[in-house]
PDB file as gemmi writes it, atoms N, CA and C in Angstrom:
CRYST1    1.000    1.000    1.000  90.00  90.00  90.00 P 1                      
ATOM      1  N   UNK A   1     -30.714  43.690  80.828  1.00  0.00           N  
ATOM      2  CA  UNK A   1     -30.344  42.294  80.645  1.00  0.00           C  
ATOM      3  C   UNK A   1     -31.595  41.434  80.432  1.00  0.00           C  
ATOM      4  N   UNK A   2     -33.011  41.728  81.135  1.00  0.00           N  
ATOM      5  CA  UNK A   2     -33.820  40.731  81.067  1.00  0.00           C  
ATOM      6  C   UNK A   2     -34.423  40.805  79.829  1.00  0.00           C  
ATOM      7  N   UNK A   3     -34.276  42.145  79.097  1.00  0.00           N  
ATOM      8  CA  UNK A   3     -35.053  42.529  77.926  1.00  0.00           C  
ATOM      9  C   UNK A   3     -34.385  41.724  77.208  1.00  0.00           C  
ATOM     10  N   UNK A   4     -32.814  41.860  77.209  1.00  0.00           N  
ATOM     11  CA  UNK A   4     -32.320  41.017  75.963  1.00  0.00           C  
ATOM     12  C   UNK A   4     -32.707  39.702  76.125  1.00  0.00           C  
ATOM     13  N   UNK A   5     -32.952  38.893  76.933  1.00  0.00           N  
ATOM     14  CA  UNK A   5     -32.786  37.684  76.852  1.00  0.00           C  
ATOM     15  C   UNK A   5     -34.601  37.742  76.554  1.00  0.00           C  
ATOM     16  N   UNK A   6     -35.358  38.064  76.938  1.00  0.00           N  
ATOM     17  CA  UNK A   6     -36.559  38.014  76.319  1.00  0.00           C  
ATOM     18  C   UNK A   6     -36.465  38.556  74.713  1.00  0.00           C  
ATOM     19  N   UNK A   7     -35.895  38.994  74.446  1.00  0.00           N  
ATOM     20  CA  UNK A   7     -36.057  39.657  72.616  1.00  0.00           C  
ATOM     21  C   UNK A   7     -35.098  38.020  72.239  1.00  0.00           C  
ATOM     22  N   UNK A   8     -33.769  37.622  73.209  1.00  0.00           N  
ATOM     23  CA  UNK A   8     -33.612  36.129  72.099  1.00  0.00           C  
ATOM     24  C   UNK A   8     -34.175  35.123  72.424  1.00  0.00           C  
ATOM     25  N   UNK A   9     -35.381  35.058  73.270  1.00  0.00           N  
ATOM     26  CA  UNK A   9     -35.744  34.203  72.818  1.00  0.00           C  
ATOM     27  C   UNK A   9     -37.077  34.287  72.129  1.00  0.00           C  
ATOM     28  N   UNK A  10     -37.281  35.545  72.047  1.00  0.00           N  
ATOM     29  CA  UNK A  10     -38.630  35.593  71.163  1.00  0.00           C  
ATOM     30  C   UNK A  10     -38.086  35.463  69.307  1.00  0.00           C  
ATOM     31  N   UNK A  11     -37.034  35.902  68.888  1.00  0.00           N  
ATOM     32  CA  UNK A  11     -36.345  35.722  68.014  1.00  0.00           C  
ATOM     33  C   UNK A  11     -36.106  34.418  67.859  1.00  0.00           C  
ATOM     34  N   UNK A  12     -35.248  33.523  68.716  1.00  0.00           N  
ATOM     35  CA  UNK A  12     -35.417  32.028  68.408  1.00  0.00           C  
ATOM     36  C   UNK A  12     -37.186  31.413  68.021  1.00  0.00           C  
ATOM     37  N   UNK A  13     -37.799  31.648  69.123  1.00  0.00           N  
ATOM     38  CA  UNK A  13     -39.438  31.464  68.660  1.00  0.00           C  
ATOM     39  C   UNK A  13     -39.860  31.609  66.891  1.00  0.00           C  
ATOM     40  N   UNK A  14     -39.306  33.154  66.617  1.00  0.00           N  
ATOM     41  CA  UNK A  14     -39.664  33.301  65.342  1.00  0.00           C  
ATOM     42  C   UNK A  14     -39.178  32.483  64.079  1.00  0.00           C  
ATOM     43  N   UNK A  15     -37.834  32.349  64.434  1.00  0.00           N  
ATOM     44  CA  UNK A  15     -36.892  31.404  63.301  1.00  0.00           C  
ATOM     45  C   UNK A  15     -37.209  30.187  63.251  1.00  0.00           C  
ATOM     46  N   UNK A  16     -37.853  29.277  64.653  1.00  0.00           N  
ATOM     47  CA  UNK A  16     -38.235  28.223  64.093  1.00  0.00           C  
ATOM     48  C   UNK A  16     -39.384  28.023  64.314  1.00  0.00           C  
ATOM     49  N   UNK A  17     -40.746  28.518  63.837  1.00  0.00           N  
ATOM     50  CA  UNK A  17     -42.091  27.843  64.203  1.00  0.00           C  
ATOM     51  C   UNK A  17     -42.458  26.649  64.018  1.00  0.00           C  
ATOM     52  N   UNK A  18     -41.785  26.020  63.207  1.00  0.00           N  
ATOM     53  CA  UNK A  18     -41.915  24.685  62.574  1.00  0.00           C  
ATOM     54  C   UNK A  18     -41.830  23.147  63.806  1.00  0.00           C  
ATOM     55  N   UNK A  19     -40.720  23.718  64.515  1.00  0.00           N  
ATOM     56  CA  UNK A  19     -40.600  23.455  65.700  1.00  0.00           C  
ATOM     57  C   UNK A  19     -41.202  22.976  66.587  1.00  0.00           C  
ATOM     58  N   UNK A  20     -41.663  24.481  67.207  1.00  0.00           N  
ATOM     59  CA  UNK A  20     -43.027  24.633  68.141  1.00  0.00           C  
ATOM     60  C   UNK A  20     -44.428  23.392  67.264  1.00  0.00           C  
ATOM     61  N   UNK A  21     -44.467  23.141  66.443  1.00  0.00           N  
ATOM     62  CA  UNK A  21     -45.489  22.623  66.301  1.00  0.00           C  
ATOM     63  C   UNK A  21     -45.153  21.039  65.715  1.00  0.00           C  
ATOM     64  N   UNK A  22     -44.026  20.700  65.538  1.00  0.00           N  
ATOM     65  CA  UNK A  22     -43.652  19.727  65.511  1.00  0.00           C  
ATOM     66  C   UNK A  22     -44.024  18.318  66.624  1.00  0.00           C  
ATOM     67  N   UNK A  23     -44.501  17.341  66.492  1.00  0.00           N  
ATOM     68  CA  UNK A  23     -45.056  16.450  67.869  1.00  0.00           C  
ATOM     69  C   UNK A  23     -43.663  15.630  67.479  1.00  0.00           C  
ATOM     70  N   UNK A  24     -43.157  15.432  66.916  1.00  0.00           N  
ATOM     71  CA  UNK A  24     -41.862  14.505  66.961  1.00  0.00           C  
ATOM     72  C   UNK A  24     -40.711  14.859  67.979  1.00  0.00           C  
ATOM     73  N   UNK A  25     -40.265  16.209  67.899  1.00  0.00           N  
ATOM     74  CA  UNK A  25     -39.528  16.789  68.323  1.00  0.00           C  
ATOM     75  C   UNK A  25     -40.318  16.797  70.132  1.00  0.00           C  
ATOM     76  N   UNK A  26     -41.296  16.277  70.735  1.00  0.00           N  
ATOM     77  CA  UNK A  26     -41.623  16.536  71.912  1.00  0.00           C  
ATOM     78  C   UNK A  26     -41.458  15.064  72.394  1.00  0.00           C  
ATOM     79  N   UNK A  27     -41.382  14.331  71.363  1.00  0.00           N  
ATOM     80  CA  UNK A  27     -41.064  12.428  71.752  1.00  0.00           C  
ATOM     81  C   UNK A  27     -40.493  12.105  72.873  1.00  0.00           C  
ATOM     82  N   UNK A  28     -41.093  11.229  74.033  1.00  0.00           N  
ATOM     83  CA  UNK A  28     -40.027  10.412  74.935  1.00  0.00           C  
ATOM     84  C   UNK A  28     -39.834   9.163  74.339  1.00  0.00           C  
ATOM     85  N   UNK A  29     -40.190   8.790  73.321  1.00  0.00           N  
ATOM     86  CA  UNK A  29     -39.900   6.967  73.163  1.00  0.00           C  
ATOM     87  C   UNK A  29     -38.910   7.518  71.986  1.00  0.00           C  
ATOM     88  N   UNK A  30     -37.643   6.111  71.273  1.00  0.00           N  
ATOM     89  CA  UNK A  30     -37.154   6.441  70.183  1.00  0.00           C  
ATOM     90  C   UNK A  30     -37.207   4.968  70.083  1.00  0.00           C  
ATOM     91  N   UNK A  31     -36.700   4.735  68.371  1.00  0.00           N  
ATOM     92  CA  UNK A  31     -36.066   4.105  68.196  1.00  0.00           C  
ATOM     93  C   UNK A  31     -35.157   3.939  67.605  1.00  0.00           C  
ATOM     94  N   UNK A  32     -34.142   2.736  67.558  1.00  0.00           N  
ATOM     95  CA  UNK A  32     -32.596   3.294  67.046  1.00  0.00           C  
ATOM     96  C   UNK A  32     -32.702   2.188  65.957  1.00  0.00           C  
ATOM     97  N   UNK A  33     -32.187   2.654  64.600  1.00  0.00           N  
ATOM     98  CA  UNK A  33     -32.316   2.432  63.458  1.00  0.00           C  
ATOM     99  C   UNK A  33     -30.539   2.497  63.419  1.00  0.00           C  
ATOM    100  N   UNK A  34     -30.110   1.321  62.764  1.00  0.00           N  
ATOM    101  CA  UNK A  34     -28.885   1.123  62.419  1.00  0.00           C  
ATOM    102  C   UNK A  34     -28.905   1.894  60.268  1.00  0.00           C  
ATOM    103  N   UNK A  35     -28.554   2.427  60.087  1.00  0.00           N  
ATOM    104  CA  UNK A  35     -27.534   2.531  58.846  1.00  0.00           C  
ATOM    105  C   UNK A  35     -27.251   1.928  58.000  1.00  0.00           C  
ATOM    106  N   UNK A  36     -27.577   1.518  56.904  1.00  0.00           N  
ATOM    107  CA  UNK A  36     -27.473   0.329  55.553  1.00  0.00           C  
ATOM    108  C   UNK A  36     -27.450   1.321  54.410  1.00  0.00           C  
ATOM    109  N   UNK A  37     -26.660   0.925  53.698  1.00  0.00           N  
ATOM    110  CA  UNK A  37     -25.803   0.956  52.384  1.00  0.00           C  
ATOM    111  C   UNK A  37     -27.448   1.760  51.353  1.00  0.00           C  
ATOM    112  N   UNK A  38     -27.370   2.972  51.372  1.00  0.00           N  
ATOM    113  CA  UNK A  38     -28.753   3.414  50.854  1.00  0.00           C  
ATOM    114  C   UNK A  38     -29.399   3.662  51.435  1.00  0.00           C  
ATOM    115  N   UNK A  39     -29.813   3.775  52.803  1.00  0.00           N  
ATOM    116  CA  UNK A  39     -30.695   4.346  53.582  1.00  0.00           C  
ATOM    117  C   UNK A  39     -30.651   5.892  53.695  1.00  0.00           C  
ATOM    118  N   UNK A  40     -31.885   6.344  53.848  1.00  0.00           N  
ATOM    119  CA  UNK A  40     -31.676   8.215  53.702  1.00  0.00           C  
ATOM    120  C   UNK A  40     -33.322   8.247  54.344  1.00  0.00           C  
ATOM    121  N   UNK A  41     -33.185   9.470  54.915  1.00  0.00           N  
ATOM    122  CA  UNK A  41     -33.621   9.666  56.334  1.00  0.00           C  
ATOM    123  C   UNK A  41     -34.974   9.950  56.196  1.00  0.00           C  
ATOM    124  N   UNK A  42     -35.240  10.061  54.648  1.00  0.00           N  
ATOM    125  CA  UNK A  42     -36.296  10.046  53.995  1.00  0.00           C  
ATOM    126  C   UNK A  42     -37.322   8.831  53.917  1.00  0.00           C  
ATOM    127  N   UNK A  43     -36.564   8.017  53.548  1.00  0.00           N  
ATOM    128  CA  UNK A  43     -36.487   6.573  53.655  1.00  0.00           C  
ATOM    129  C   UNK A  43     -36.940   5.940  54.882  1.00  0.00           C  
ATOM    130  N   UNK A  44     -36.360   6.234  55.455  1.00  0.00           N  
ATOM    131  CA  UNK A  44     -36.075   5.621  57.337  1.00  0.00           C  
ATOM    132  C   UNK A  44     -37.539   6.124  57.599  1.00  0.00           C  
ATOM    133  N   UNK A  45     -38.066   7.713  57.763  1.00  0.00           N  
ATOM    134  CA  UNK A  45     -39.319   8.262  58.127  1.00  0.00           C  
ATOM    135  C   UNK A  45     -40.333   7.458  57.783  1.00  0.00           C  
ATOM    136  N   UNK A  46     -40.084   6.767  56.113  1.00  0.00           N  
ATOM    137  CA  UNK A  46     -41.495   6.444  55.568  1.00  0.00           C  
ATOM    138  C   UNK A  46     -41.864   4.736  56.244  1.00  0.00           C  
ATOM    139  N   UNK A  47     -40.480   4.603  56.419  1.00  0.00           N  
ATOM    140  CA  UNK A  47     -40.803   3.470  57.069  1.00  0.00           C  
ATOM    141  C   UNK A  47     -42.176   3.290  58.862  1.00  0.00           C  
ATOM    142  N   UNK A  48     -42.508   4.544  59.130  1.00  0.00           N  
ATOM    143  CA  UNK A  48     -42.642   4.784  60.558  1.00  0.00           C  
ATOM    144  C   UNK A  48     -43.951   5.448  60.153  1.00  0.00           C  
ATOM    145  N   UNK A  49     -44.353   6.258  58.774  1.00  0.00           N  
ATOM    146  CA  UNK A  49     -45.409   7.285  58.471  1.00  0.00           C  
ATOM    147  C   UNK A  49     -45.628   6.764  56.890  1.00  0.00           C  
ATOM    148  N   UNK A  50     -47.133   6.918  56.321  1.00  0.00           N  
ATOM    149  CA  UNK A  50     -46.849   7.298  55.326  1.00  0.00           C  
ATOM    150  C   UNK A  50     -47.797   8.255  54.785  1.00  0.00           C  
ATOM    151  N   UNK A  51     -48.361   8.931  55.974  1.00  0.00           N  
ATOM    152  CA  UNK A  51     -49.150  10.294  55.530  1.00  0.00           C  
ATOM    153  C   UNK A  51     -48.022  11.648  55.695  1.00  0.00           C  
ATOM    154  N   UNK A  52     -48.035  12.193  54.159  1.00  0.00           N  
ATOM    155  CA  UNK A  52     -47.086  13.213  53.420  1.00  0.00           C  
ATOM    156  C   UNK A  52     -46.551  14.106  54.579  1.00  0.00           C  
ATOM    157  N   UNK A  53     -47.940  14.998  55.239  1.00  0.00           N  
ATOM    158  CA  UNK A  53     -47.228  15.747  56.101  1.00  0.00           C  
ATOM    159  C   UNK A  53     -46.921  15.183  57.562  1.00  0.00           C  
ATOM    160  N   UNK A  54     -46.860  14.160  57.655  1.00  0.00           N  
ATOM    161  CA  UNK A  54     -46.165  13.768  59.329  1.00  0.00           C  
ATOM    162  C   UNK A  54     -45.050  13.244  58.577  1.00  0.00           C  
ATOM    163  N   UNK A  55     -44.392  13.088  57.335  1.00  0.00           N  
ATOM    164  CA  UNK A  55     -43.196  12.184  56.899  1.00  0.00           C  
ATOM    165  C   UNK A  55     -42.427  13.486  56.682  1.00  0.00           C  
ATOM    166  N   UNK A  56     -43.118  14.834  56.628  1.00  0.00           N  
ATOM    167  CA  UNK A  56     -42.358  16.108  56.766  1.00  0.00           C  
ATOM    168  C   UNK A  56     -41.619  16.377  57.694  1.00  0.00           C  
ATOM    169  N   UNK A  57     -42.336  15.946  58.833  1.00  0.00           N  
ATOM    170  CA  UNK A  57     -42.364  16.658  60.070  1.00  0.00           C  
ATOM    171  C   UNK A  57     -41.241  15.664  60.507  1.00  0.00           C  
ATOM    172  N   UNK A  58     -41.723  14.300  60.269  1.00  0.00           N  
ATOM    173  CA  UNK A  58     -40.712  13.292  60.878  1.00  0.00           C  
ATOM    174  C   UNK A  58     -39.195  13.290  60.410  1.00  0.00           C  
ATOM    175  N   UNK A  59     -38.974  13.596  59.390  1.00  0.00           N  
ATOM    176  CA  UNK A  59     -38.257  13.962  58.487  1.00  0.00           C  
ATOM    177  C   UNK A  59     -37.238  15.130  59.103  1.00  0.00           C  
ATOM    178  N   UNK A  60     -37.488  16.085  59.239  1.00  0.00           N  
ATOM    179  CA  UNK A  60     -37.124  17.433  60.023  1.00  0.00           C  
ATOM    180  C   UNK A  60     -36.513  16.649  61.465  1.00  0.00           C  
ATOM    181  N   UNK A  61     -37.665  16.065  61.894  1.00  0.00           N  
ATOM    182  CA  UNK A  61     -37.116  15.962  63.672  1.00  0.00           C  
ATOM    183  C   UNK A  61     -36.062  14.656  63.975  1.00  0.00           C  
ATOM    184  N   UNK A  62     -35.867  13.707  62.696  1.00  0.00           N  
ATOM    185  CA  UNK A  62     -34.860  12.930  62.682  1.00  0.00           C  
ATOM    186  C   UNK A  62     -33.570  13.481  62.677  1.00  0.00           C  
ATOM    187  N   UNK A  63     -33.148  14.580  61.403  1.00  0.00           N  
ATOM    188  CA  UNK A  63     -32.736  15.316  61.030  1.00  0.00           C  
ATOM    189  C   UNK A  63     -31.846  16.329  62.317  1.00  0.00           C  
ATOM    190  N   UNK A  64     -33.056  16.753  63.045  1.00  0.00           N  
ATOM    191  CA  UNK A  64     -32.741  17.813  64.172  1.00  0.00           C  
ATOM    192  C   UNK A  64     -31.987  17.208  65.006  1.00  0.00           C  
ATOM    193  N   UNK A  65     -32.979  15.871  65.801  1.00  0.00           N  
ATOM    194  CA  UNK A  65     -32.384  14.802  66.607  1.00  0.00           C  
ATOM    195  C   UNK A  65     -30.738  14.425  66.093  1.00  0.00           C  
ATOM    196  N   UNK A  66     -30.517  14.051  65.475  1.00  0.00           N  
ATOM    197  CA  UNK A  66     -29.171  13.275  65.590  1.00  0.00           C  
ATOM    198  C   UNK A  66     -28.348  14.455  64.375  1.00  0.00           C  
ATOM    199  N   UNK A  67     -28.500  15.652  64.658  1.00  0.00           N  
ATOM    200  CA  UNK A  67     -27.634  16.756  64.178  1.00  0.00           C  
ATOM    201  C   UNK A  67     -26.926  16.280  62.476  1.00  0.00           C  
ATOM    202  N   UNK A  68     -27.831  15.870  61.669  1.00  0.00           N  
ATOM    203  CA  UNK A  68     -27.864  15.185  60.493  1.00  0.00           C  
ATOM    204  C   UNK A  68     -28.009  17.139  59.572  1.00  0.00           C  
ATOM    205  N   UNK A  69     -26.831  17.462  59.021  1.00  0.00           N  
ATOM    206  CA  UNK A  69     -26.803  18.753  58.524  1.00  0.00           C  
ATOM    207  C   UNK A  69     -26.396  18.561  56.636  1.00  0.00           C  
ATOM    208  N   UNK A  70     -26.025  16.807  56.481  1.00  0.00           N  
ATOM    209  CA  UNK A  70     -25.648  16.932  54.925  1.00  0.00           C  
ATOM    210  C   UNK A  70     -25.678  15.385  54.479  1.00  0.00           C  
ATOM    211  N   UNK A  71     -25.231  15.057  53.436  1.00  0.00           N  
ATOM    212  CA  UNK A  71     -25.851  13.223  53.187  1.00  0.00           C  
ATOM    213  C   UNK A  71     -24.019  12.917  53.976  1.00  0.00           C  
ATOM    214  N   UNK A  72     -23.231  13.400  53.749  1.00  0.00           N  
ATOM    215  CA  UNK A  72     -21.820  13.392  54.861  1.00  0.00           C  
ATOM    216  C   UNK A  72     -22.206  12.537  55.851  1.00  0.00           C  
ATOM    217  N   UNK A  73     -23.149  13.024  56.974  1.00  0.00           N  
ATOM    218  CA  UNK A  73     -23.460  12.477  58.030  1.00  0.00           C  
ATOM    219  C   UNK A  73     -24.306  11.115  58.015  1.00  0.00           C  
ATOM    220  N   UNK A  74     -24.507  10.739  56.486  1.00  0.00           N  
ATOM    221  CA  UNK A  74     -25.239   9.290  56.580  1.00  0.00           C  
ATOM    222  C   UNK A  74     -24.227   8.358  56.077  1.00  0.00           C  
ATOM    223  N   UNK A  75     -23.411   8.027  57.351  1.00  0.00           N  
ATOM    224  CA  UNK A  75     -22.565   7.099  57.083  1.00  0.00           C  
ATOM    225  C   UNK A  75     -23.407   5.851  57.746  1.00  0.00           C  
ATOM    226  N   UNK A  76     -22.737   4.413  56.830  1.00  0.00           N  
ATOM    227  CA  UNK A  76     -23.410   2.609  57.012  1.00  0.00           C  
ATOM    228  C   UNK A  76     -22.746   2.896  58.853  1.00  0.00           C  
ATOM    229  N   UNK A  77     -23.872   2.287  59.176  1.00  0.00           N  
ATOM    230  CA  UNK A  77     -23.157   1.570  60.474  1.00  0.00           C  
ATOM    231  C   UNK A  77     -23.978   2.805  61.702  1.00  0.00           C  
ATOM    232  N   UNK A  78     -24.151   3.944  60.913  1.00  0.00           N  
ATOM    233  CA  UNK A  78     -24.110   5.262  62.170  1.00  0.00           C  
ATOM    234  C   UNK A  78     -25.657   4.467  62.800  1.00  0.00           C  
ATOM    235  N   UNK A  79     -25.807   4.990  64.108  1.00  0.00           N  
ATOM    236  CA  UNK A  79     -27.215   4.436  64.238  1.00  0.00           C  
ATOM    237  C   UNK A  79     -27.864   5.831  64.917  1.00  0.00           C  
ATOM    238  N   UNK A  80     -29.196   5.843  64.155  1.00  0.00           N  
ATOM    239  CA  UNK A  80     -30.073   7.299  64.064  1.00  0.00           C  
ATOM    240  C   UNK A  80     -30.821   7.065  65.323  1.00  0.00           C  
ATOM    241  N   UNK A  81     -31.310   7.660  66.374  1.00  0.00           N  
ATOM    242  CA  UNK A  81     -32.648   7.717  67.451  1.00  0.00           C  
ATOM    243  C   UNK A  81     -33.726   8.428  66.047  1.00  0.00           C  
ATOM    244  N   UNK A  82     -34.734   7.812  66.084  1.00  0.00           N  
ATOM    245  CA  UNK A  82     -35.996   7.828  65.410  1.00  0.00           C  
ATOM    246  C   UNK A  82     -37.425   8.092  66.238  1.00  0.00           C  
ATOM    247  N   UNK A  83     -37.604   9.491  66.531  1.00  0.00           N  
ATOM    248  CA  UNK A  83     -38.954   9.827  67.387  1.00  0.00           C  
ATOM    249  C   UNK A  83     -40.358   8.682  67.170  1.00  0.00           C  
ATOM    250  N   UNK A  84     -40.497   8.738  68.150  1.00  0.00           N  
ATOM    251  CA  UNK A  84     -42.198   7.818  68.035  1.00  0.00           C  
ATOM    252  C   UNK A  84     -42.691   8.189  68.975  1.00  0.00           C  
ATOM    253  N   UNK A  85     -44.301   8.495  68.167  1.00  0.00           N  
ATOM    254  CA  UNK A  85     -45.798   8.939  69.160  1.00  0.00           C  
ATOM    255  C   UNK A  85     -46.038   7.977  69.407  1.00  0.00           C  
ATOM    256  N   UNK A  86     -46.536   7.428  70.450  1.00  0.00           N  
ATOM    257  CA  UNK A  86     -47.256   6.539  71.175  1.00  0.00           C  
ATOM    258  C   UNK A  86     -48.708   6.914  71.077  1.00  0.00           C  
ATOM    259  N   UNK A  87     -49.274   5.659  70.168  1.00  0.00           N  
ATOM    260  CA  UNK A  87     -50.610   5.841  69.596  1.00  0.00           C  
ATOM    261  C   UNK A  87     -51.816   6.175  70.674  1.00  0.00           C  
ATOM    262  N   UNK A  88     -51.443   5.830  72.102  1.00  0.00           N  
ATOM    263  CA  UNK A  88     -52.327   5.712  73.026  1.00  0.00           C  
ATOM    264  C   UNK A  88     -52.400   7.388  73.560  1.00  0.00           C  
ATOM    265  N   UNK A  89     -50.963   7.631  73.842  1.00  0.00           N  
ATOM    266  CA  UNK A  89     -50.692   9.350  74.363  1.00  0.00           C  
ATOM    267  C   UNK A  89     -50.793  10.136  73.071  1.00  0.00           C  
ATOM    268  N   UNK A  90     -51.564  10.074  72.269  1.00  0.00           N  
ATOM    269  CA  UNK A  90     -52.084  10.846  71.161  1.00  0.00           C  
ATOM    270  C   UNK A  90     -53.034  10.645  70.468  1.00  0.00           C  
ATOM    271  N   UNK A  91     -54.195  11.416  70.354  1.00  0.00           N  
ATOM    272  CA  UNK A  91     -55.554  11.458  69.537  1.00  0.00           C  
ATOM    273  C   UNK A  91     -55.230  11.239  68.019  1.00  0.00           C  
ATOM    274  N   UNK A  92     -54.605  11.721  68.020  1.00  0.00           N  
ATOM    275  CA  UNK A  92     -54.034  11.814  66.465  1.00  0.00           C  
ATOM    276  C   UNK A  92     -52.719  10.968  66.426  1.00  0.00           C  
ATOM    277  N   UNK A  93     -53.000   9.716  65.478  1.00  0.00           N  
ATOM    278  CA  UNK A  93     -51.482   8.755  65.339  1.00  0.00           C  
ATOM    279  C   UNK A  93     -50.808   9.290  64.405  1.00  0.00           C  
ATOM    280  N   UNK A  94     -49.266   9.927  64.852  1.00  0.00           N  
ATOM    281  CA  UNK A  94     -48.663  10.411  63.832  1.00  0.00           C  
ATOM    282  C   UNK A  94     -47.308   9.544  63.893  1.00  0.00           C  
ATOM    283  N   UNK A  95     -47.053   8.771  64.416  1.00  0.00           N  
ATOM    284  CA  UNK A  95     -46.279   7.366  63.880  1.00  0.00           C  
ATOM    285  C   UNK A  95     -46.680   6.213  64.270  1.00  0.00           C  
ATOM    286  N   UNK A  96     -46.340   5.010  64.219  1.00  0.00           N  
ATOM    287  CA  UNK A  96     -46.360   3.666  65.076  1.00  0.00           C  
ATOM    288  C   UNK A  96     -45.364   2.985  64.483  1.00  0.00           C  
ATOM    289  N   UNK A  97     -45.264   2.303  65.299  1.00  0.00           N  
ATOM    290  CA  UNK A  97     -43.731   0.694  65.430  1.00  0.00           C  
ATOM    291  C   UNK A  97     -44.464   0.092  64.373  1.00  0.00           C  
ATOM    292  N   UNK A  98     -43.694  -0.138  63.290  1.00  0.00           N  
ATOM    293  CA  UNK A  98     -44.626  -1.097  62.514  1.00  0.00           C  
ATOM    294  C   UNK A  98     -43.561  -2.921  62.599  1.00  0.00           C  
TER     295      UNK A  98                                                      
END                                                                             
């Protein structure tokens, strides 16, 4: 029994590395972004980043966060939690409140 559960979760490990190295996905602050007629999550990120690979990353962990799997789920009105680094608890600023 202990083997299996060590082989799934070394298997989960493998499927998502992207994850593990993600700083969005480790966020305690959010913010909640209401939903407008054209907004896409793409959109929403760049608003928060606009260096390419943290708008990746941010992108992904919006995505993950509020179980966003197709443009279906971007309905007006829905309101998204939006990860944010806190510029102070990180050497490296990979978002801010603008």
């Amino acid at each position: 029994m202990k083997n299996i559960v060590i082989a799934l979760l070394i298997g989960l490990a493998l499927l998502s590395p992207f994850n593990l190295t993600n700083s969005y996905l480790r966020a305690s602050e959010f913010d909640t972004v209401v939903l407008q007629q054209g907004d896409t999550v793409e959109g929403i990120a760049g608003r928060y980043t606009s260096d390419s690979s943290q708008l990746e990353e941010l992108t992904v962990a919006i995505k993950e966060i509020n179980d966003i799997k197709s443009d279906r789920d971007m309905r007006v009105g829905r309101r998204l939690q939006v990860p944010v680094i806190n510029e102070e608890a990180s050497k490296v600023q990979v978002a801010s409140r603008e």
